[in-house]
C-alpha positions as CSV (number, residue, x, y, z in Angstrom):
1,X,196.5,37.0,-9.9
2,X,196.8,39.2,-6.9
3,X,194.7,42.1,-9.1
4,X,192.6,39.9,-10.1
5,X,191.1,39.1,-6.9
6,X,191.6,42.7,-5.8
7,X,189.3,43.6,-9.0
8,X,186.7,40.7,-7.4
9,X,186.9,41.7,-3.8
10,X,186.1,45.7,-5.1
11,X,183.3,44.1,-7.4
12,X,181.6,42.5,-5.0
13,X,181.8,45.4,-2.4
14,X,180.1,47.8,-4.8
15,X,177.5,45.1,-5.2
16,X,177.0,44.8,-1.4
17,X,177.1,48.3,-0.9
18,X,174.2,49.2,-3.2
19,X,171.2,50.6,-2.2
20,X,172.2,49.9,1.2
21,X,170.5,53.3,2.3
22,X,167.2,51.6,2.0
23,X,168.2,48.5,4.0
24,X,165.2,47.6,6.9
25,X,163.0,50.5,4.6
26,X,159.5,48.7,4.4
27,X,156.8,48.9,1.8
28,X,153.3,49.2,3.6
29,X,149.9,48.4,1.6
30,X,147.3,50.7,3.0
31,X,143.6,50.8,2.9
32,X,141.6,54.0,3.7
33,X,137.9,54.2,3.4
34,X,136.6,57.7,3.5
35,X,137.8,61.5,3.0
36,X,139.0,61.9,6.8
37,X,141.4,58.9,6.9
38,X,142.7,60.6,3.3
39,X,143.4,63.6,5.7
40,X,145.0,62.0,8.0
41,X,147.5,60.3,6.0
42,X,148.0,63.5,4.4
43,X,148.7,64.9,7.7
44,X,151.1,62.3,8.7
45,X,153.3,62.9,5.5
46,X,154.2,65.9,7.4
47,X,155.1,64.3,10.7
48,X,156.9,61.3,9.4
49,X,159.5,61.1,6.4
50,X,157.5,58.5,4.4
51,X,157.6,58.0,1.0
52,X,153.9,57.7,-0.5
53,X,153.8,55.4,-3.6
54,X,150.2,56.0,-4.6
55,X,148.1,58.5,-3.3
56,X,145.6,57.2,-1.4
57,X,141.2,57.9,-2.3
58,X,139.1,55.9,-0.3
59,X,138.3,52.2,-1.0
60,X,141.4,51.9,-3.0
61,X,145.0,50.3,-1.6
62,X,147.9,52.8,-1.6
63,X,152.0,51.8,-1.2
64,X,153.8,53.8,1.7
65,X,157.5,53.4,1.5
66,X,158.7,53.6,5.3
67,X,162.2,53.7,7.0
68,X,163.2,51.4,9.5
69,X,163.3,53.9,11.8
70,X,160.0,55.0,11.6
71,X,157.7,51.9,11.3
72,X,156.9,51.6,14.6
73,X,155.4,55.2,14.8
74,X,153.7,54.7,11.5
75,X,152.1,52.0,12.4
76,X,150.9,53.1,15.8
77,X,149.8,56.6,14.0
78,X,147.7,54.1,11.1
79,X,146.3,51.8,14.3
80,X,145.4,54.8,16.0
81,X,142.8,56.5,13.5
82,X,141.7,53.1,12.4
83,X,143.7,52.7,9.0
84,X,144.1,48.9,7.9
85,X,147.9,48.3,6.4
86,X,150.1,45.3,6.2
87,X,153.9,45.1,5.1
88,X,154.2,44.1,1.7
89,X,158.0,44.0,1.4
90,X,159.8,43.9,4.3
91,X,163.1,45.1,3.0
92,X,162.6,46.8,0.2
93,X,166.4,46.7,-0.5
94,X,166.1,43.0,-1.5
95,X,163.9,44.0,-4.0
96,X,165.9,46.7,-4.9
97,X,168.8,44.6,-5.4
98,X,166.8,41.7,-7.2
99,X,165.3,44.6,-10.4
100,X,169.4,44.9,-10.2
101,X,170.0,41.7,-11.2
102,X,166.7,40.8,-13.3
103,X,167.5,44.1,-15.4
104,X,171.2,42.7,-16.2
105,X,170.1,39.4,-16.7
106,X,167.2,40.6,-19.4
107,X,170.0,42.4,-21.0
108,X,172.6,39.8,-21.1
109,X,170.2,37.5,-22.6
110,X,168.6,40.2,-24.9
111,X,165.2,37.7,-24.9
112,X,162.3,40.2,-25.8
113,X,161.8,42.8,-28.5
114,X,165.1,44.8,-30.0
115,X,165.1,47.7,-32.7
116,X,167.2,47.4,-35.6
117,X,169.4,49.8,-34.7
118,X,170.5,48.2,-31.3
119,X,167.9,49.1,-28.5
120,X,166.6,46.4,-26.6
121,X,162.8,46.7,-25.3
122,X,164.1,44.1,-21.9
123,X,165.6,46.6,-20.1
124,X,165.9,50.0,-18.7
125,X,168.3,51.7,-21.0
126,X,170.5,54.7,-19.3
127,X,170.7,58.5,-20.0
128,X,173.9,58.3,-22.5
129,X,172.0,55.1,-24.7
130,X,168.9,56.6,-25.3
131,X,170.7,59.9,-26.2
132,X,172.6,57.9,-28.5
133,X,169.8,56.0,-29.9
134,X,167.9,59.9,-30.9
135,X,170.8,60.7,-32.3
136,X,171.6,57.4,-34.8
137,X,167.5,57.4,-35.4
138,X,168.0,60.5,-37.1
139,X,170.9,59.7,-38.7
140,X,169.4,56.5,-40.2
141,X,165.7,58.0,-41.0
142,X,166.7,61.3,-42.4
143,X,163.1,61.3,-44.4
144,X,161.5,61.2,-41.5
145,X,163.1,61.8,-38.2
146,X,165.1,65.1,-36.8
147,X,166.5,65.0,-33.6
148,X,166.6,68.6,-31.6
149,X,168.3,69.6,-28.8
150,X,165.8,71.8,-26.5
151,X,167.9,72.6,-23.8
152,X,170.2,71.5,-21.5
153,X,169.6,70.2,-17.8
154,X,170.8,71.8,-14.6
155,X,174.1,69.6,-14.7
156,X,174.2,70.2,-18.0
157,X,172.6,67.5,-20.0
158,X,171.5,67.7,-23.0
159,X,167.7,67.0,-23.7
160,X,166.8,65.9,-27.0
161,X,163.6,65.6,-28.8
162,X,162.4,63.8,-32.0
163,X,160.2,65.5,-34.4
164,X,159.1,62.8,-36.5
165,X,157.1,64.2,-39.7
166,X,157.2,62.8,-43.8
167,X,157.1,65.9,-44.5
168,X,159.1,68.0,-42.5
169,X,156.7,69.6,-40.3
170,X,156.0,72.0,-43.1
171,X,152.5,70.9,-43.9
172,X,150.0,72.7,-41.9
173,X,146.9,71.0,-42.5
174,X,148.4,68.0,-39.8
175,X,148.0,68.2,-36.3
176,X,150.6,67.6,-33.9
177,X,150.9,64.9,-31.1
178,X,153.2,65.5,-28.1
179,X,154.6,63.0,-26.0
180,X,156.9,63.1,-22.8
181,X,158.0,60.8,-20.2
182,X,160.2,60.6,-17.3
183,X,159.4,64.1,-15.7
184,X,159.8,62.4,-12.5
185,X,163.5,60.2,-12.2
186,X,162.3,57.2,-10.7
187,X,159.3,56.0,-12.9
188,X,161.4,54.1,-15.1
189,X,159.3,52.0,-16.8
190,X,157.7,55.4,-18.8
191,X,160.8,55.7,-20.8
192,X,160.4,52.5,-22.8
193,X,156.5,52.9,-23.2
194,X,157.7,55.7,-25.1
195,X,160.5,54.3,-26.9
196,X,158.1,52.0,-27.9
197,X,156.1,54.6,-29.5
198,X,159.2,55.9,-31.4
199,X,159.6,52.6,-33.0
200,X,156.3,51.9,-34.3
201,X,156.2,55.3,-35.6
202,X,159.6,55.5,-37.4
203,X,161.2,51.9,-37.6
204,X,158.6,49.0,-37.4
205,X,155.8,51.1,-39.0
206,X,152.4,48.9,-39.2
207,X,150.4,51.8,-39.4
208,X,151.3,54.3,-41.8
209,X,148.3,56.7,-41.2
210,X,149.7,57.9,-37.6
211,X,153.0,58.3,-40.0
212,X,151.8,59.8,-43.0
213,X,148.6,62.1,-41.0
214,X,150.4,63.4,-38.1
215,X,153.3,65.2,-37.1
216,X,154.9,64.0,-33.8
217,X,157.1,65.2,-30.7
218,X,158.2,63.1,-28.3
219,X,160.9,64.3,-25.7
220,X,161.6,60.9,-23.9
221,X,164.0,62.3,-20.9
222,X,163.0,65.5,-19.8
223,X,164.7,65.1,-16.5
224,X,168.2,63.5,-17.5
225,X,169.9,64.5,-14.3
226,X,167.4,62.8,-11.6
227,X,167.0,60.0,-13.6
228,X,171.0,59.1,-14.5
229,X,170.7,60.2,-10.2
230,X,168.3,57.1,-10.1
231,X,170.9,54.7,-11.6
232,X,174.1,55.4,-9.6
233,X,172.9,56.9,-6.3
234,X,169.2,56.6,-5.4
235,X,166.5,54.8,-7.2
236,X,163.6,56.3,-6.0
237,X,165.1,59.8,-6.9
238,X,162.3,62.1,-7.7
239,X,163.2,65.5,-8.5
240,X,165.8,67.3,-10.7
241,X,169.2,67.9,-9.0
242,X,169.2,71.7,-8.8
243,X,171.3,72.5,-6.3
244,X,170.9,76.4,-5.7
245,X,168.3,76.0,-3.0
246,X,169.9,75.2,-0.3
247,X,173.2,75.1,1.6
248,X,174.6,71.5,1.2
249,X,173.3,68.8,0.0
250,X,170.5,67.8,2.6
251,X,167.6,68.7,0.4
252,X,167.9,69.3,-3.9
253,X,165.8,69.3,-6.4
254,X,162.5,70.6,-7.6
255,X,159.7,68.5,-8.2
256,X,159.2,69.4,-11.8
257,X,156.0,69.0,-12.5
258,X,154.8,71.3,-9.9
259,X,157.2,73.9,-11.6
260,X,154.9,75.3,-14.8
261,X,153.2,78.6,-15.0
262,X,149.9,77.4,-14.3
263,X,148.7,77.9,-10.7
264,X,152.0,77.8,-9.5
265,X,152.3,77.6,-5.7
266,X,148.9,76.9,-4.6
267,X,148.7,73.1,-4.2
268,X,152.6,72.4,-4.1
269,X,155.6,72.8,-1.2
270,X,157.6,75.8,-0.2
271,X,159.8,73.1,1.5
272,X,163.1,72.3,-0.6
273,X,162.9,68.9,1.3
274,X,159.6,68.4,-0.3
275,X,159.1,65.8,-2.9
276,X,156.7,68.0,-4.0
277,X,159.1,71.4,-4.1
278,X,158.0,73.6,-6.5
279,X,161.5,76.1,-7.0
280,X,161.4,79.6,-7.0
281,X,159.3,80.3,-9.6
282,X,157.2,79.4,-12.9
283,X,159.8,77.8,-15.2
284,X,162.6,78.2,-12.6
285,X,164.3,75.3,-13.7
286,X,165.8,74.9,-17.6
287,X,164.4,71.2,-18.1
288,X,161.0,72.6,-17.9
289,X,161.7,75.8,-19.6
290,X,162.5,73.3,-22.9
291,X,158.8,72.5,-22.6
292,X,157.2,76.0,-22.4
293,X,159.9,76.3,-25.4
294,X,158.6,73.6,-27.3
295,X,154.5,74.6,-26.8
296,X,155.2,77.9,-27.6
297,X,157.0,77.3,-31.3
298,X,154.6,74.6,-31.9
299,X,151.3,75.2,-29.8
300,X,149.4,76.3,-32.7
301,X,149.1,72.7,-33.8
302,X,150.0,70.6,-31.1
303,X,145.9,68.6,-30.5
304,X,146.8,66.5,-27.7
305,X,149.2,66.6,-25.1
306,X,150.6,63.5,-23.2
307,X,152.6,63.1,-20.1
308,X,153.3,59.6,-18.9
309,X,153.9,58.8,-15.7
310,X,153.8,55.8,-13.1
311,X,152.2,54.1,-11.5
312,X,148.4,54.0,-10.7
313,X,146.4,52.7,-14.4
314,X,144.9,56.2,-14.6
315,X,144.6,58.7,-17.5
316,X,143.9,62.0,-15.7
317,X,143.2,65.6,-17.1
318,X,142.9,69.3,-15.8
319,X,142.3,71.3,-13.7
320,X,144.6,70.0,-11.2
321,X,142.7,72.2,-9.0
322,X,139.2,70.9,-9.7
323,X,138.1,73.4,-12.0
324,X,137.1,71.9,-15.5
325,X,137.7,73.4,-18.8
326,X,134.9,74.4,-21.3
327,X,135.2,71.1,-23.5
328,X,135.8,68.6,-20.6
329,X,133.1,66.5,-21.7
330,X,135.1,65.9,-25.1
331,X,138.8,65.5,-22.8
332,X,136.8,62.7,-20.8
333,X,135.2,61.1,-23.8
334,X,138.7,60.5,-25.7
335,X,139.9,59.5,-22.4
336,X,137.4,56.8,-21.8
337,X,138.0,56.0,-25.7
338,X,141.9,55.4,-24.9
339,X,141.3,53.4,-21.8
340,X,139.1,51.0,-23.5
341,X,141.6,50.5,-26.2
342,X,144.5,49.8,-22.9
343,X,142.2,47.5,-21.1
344,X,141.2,45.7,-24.3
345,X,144.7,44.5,-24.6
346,X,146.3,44.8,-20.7
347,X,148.2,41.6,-18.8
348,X,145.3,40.4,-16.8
349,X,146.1,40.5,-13.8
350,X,146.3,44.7,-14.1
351,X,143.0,46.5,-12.8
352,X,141.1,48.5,-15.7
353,X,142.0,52.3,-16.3
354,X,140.4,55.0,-14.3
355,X,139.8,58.2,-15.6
356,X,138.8,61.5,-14.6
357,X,139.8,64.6,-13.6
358,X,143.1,65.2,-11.5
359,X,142.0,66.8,-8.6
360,X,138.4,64.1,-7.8
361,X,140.3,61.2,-8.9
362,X,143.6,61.9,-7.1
363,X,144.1,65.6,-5.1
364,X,145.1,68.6,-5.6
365,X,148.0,69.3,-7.8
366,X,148.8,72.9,-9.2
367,X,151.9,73.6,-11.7
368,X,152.1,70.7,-13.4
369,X,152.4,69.9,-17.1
370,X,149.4,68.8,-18.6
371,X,147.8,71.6,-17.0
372,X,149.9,74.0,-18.4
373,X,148.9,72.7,-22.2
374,X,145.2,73.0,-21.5
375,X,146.0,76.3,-20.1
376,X,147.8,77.7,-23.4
377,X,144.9,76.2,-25.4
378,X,146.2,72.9,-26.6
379,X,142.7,70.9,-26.9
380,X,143.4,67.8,-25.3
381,X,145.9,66.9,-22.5
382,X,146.7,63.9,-20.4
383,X,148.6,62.6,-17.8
384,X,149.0,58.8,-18.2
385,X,150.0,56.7,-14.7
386,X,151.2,53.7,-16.2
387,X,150.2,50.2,-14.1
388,X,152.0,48.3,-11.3
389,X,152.9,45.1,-13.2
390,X,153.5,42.7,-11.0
391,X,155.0,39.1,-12.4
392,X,156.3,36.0,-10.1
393,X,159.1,38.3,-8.6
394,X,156.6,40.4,-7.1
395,X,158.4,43.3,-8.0
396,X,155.7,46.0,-8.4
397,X,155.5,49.6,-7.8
398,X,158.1,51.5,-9.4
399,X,160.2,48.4,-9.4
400,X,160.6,47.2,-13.0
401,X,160.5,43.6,-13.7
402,X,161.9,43.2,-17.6
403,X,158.8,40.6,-18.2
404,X,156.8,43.6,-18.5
405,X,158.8,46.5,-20.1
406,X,157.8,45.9,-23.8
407,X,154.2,45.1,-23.0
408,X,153.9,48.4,-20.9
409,X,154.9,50.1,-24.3
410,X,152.1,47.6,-26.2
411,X,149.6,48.7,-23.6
412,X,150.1,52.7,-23.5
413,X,150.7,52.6,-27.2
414,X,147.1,51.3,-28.1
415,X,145.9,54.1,-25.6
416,X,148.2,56.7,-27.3
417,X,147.0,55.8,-30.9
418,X,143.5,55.9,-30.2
419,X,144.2,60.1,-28.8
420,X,146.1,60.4,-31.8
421,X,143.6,59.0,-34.7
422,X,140.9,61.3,-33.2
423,X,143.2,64.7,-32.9
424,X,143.6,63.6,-36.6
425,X,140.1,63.1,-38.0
426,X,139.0,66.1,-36.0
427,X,141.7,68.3,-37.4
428,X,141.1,67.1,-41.1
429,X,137.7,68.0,-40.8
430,X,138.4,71.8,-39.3
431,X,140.5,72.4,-42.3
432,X,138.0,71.0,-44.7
433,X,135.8,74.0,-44.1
């Protein structure tokens, strides 16, 4: 009896202590309306340890994440140059602490969506499951599924990928599609959009041509140590984990996708305390080193590149630093194509797709993924921000409310198909002639 209630107490004291270094952190909404305010808020990311959500353009709303400490300041700085805001959440550990209990609910309940080999598509699955479910795909679709291990992470994880082919990758005259999520730890709700795609592709095929036509990789955890980080320690973990930066453990990680070999260093942070850190180097750290790995075995007949990230309802594409490349009229046209198909079929209340280039549409951004593909001569290349779904709990943000996890991989797989189908027809008739 006595352990029993000892095993209770020490329950509910994990509980309580959970996310309890975000307790009093608010969530600000803020609306800019021209290029200097964007400055300014720019600037005061450098004076005050704020957390920015979305990037903010003018005429569009952006989420600040504040600490207690520091709302007072930040909201004298915003009164001060004329910058409209009001809280959204007050305490963002509540809400913290309710996707905690929504997310073991969903999963207790198993309502939505589940593959036939035992993953669910109403919750956020962890590292160790969806490393399990790669390896029993493969296992169960030999025909058509291998799973590879690229690499391992700086804790040493392993990071797998699927290469999902009818005929073994052996037949040239296919193109290849490549997909990744969850280069950044905290945006959760990429990992099942690209589960999703997995299924439809291997296990509940309803279109065999995207089967049959096209070779596929899809790398679903390319940061496995930030984002098991994200589960136990600190949701809105960004970064790897390295630790061979600095003395302690004040400031780790590098900000992955400002870590390729593409412009490396001019629109990113020297500052390991960054969330925008860019390492040492090009491909300082091994999680990104599996990509470069990947593109150059296979960059001969990878078409189209995706990266999907959240949140924002934007499909974006290089030069991160504003320069466009020779067929950017094509990149924008499939874009636009993809959107269309998303907004055709998104929950209503979302806002349409934007898309455009990086740099106009966003800021400046230099090392980064998708850039890196265009760079090596992959034709196409995207960066997909997922949406901000937003349901009666009024999570939002990167918060995941499990209403929404299997339509987010609905939505971006209608986008993803459309990218595909057009990589394919244009690559059939190349090797017609």
């Amino acid at each position: 009896m006595l352990k029993t209630i000892f095993s209770t107490c020490l329950f509910f004291s994990v509980v309580i202590a959970r996310h309890e270094q975000y307790e009093g952190y608010a969530l600000y909404e803020v609306t800019i309306t021209n290029e200097e305010q964007a400055k300014l808020i720019k600037q005061l990311e450098n004076q005050i340890p704020v957390d920015v959500w979305t990037h903010l353009v003018p005429g569009n709303t952006g989420q600040i994440l504040v600490p207690k400490d520091q709302r007072k300041e930040f909201q004298n700085e915003l009164s001060a140059i004329g910058i409209e805001y009001k809280i959204e959440t007050d305490n963002i550990r509540e809400q913290l602490l309710l996707e905690d209990e929504l997310l073991a609910a969903a999963s207790k309940n198993r309502n939505g969506f589940s593959s036939r080999i035992g993953l669910s598509f109403d919750t956020i699955h962890n590292y160790s499951v969806v490393d399990q479910y790669l390896v029993d795909l493969a296992s169960q679709y030999p025909e058509t599924v291998t799973v590879v291990s690229g690499g391992r992470s700086f804790e040493g994880r392993d990071i797998k990928y699927l290469k999902i082919s009818t005929t073994n990758f052996e037949d040239r005259s296919k193109p290849i599609v490549y997909l990744e999520s969850l280069i950044h730890a905290r945006e959760w709700i990429t990992l099942p959009a690209t589960l999703y795609a997995i299924e439809r592709l291997v296990i509940d095929v309803t279109e065999q041509d995207l089967l049959e036509d096209i070779d596929w990789i899809i790398l679903p955890i390319l940061n496995p140590d930030g984002y098991e980080f994200t589960h136990t320690e600190n949701r809105f973990w960004r970064k790897n984990r390295a630790t061979n930066y600095t003395d302690g453990d004040s400031c780790l990680g590098v900000d992955l996708n400002r870590n390729f070999g593409i412009f490396w260093g001019e629109a990113s942070s020297v500052n390991v305390c960054s969330e925008t850190f860019h390492g040492w180097g090009p491909f300082s750290e091994p999680e990104t080193s599996v990509v470069q790995n990947i593109l150059a075995e296979y960059g001969s007949r990878i078409e189209i590149f995706f990266d999907i990230h959240s949140h924002g309802s934007l499909i974006l594409y290089g030069y991160g630093l504003g320069a466009l490349p020779p067929n950017a009229l094509v990149i924008n046209y499939v874009g636009v194509t993809m959107a269309h198909a998303i907004d055709n079929v998104k929950w209503d209340s979302n806002k349409d797709y934007t898309v455009g280039n990086v740099y106009y549409v966003l800021y400046a951004a230099s090392g980064i993924a998708s850039d890196y593909a265009l760079g090596i001569g992959i034709p196409l290349s995207y960066t997909y921000e997922l949406p901000s779904y937003r349901g009666n709990s009024g999570l939002n943000g990167f918060l995941v409310d499990p209403e929404f996890i299997e339509q987010a991989g609905f939505e971006t797989w209608e986008g993803l198909k459309v990218g595909a189908r057009y990589v394919r027809d244009l690559y059939k008739r190349r090797h017609r002639h």
